[in-house]
C-alpha positions as CSV (number, residue, x, y, z in Angstrom):
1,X,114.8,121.7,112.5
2,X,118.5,122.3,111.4
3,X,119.2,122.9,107.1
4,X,121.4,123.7,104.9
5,X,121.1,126.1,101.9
6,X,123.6,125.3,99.7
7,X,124.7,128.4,97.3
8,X,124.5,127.9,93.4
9,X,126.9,128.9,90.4
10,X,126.2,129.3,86.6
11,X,128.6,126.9,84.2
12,X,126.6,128.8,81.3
13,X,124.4,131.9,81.5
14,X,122.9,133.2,78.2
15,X,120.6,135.7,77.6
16,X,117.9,134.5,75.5
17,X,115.5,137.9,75.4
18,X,113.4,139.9,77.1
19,X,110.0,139.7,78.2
20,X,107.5,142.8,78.2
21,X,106.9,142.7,82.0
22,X,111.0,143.7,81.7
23,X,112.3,139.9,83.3
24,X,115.1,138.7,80.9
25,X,114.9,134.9,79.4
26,X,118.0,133.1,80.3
27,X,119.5,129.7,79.0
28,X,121.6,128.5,82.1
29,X,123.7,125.0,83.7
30,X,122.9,125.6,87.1
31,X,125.2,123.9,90.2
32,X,124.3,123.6,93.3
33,X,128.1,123.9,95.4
34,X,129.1,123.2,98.9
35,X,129.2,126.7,100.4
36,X,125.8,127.0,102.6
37,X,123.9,128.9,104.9
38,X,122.7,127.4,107.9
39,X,119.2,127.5,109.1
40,X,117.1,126.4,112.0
41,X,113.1,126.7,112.3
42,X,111.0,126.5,115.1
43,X,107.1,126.1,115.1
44,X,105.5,128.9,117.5
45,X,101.9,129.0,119.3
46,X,101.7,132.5,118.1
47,X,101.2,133.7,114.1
48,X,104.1,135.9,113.8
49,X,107.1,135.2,111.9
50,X,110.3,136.0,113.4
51,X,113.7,136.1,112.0
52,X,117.5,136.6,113.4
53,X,120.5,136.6,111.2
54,X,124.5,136.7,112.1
55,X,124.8,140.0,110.0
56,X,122.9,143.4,111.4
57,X,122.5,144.4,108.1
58,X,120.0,141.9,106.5
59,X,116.4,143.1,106.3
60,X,114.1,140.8,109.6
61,X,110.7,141.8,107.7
62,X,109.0,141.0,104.4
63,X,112.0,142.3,102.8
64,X,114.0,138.8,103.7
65,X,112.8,136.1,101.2
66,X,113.1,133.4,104.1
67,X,110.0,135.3,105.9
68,X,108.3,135.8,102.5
69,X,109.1,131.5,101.7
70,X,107.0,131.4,105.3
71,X,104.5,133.6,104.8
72,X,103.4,131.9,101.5
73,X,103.7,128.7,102.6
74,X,101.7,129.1,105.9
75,X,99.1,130.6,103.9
76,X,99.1,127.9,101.2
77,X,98.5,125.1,104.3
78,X,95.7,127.3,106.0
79,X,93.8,128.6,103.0
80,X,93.1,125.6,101.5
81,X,91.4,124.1,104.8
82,X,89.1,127.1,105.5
83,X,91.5,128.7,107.8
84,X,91.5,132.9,107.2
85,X,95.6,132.2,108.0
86,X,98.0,130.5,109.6
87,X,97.3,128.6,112.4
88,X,101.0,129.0,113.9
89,X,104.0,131.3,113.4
90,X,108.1,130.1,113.0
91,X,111.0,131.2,114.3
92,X,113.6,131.7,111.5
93,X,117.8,131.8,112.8
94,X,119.9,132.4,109.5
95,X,123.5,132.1,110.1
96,X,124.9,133.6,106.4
97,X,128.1,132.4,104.8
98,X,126.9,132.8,101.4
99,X,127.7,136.4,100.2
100,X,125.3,138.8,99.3
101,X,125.5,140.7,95.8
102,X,128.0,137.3,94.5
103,X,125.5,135.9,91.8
104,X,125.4,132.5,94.2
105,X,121.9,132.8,95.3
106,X,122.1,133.4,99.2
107,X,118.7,134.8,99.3
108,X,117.4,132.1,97.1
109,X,119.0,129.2,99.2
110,X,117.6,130.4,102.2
111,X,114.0,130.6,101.0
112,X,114.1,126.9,99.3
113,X,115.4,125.9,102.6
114,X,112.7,127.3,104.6
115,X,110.2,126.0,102.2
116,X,111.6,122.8,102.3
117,X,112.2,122.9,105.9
118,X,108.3,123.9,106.7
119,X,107.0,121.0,104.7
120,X,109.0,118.4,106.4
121,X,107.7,119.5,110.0
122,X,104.4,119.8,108.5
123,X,103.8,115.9,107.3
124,X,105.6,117.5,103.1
125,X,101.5,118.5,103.3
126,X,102.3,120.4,99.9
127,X,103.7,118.0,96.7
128,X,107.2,119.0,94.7
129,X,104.6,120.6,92.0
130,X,102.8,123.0,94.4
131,X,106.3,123.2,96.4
132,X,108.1,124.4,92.9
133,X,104.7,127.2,92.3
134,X,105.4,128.5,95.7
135,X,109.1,129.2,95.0
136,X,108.9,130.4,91.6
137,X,106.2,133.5,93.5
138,X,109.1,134.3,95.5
139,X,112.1,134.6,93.3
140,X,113.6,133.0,89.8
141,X,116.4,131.1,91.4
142,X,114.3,129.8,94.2
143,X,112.9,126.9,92.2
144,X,116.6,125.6,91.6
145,X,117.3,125.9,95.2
146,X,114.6,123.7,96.3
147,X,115.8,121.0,93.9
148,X,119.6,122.2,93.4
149,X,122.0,119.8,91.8
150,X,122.7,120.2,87.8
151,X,119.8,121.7,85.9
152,X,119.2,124.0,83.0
153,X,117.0,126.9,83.6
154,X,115.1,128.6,80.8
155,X,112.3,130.6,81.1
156,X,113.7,133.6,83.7
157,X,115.5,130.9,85.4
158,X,112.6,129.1,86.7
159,X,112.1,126.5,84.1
160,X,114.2,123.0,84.7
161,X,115.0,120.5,82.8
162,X,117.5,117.8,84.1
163,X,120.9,117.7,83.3
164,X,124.1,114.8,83.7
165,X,125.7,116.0,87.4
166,X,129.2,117.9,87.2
167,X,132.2,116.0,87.3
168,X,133.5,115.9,91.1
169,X,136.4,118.7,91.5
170,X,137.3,121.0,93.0
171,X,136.8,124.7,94.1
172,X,137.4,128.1,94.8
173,X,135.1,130.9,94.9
174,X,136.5,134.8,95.6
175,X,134.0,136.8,96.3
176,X,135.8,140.9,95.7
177,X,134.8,143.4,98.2
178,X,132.7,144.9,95.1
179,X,129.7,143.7,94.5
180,X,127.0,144.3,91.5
181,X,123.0,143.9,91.8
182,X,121.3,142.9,89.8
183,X,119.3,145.3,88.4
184,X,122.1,147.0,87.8
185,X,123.8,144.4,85.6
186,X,120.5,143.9,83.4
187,X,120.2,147.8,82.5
188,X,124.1,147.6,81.7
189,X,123.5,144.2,79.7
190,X,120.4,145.4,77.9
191,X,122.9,148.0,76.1
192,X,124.5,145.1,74.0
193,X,123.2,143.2,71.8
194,X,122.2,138.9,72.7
195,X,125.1,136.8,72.8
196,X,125.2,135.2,68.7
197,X,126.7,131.9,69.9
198,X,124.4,130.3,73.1
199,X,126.7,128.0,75.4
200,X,124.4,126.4,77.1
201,X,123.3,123.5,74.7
202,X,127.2,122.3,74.4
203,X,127.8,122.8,78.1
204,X,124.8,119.9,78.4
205,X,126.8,117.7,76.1
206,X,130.5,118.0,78.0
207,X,128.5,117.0,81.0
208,X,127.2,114.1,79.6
209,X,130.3,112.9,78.5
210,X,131.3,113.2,82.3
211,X,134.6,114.6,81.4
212,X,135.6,118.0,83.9
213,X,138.2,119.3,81.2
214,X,135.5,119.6,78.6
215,X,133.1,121.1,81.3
216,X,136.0,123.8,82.2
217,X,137.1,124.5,78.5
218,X,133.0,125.3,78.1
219,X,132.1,127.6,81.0
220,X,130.6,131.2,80.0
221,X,128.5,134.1,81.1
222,X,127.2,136.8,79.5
223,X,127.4,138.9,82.1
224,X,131.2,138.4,82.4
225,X,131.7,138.8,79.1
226,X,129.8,142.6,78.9
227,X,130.5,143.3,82.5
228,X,134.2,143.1,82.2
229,X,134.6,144.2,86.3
230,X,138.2,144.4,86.8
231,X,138.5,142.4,90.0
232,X,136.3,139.8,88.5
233,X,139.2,139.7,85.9
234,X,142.0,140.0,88.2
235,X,140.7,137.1,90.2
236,X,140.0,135.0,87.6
237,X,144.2,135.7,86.0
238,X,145.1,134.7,89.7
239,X,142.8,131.0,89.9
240,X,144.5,130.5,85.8
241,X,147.9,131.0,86.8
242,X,147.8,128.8,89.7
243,X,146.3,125.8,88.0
244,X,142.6,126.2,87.6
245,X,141.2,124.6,84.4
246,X,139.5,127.7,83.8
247,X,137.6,130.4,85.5
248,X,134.3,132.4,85.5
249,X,132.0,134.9,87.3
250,X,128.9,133.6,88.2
251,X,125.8,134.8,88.3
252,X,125.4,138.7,87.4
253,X,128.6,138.8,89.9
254,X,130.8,139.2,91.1
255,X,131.9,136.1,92.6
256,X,134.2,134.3,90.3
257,X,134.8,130.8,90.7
258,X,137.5,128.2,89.5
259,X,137.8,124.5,88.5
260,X,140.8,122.5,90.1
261,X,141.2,118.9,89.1
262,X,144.0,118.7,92.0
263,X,143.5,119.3,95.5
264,X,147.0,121.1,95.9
265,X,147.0,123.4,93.3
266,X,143.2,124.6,94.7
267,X,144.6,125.1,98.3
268,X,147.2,127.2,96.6
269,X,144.8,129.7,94.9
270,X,142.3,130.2,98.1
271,X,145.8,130.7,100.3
272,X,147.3,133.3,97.8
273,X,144.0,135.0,97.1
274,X,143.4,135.2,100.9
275,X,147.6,137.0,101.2
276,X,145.7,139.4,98.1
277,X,143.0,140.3,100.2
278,X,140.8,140.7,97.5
279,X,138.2,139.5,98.8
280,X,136.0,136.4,100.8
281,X,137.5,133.0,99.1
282,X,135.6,129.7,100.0
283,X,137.3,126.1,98.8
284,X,133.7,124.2,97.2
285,X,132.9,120.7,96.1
286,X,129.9,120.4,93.9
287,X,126.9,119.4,95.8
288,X,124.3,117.1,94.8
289,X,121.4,119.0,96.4
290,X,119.8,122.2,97.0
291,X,118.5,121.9,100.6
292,X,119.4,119.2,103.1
293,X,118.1,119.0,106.7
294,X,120.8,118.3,108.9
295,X,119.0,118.2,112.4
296,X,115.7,116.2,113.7
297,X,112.4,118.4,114.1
């Protein structure tokens, strides 16, 4: 079976608190976009679960959140019928265009897909609610990738609630050489103080109004705002001053991304940031899903 993990952005990302285990509560519109990863699954007699990428340096073990996506849901289809584990193993081929250390949920996508992927060649044996509890063991975003789309997230960003889709446009994504984890980004954030004025709750009313200006004039990040990474800037006065409604990093970053009404002016900025070099630019659509299998079982 043949997917595709389709990477996310943040149009708002507040930070709401913190919890006592240390995760961080988050107000966020999340978007699904047209950049994906590919993936391909085969069952196998054996147990094992095996995984080949494109890049040498991704992790092949329980370090990948594709193998742990299989690994939970092979036991969640065994367990429940008496089985000790998994009657059967996968093969797992990742071929990675989403960047790592961006904020656009590569690892995320790739373990909603795999879920996804596993329940379609297994009869969708599990429902959406057990699916959605399986995701939210593996990571925070990995619930919105299963659905993907427009949601907000609450919660630590596994918490949905459905929001009007994003205006069609279109857009480019830079992703700068330098990237920022995220750990990193929530010990520099929890120096400064919650944002005083939350985003999110008017971001959910410009997209109901279906109106892209007021979506673009509304776009914010905490992160980007504290942050303040100078090639995040710089790429984000480049996408401006070629035509983009407005700009933002997404995500803990550092992938910025920009909102083009006209087709022209968009094919402009990726050409002129690709002659910067500054980085990996991608032209996006806003997708409509999280996951989609693109190739029979």
């Amino acid at each position: 079976m043949k997917l595709r993990a389709y990477a996310k952005i943040n149009l708002t990302l507040d930070i709401t608190g913190r919890r006592e285990d240390g995760y961080h509560c988050i107000d966020s519109i999340m978007q699904s976009v047209s950049v994906a990863d590919e993936i391909e699954l085969d069952l196998t007699d054996g147990q094992g679960i095996e995984i080949s990428t494109n890049l040498s340096y991704l992790p092949v073990n329980e370090k990948n959140t594709a193998f742990k996506a299989a690994k939970r849901y092979l036991e969640a289809i065994a367990f429940p019928h008496g089985a000790s584990e998994a009657t059967h193993g996968v093969k797992i081929s990742i071929r990675k265009n989403i960047p790592s250390r961006a904020g656009m949920g590569g690892g995320s996508s790739d373990a909603a897909a795999v879920l996804l992927g596993l329940n379609a060649l297994h009869d969708n044996r599990l429902s959406e609610e057990e699916m959605l509890a399986l995701a939210a063991k593996i990571g925070a975003d990995v619930p919105f990738c299963l659905l993907g789309g427009t949601k907000r997230c609450g919660g630590i960003g596994d918490v949905m609630k459905p929001a009007a889709p994003m205006p069609d446009c279109h857009l480019v994504i830079c992703k700068p050489e330098y990237g920022m984890s995220t750990p990193r980004a929530y010990q520099i954030i929890d120096k400064y103080p919650l944002a005083e004025s939350p985003q999110t709750p008017a971001m959910m009313k410009a997209l109901e109004a279906g109106n892209i200006k007021e979506v673009a004039a509304g776009i914010s990040n905490r992160f980007d705002e504290v942050l303040r990474m100078r090639v995040v800037q710089e790429a984000k006065r480049v996408m401006k001053g070629l035509g983009a409604l407005n700009a933002l990093m997404t995500g803990s970053g550092s992938a910025v991304f920009g909102i083009f009404t006209d087709e022209k002016a968009a094919r402009a900025c990726r050409m002129a940031l690709e002659k910067r070099e500054t980085g990996i630019v991608f032209a996006a659509r806003p997708a409509r899903r999280g996951v989609e299998i693109i190739g029979g079982a």
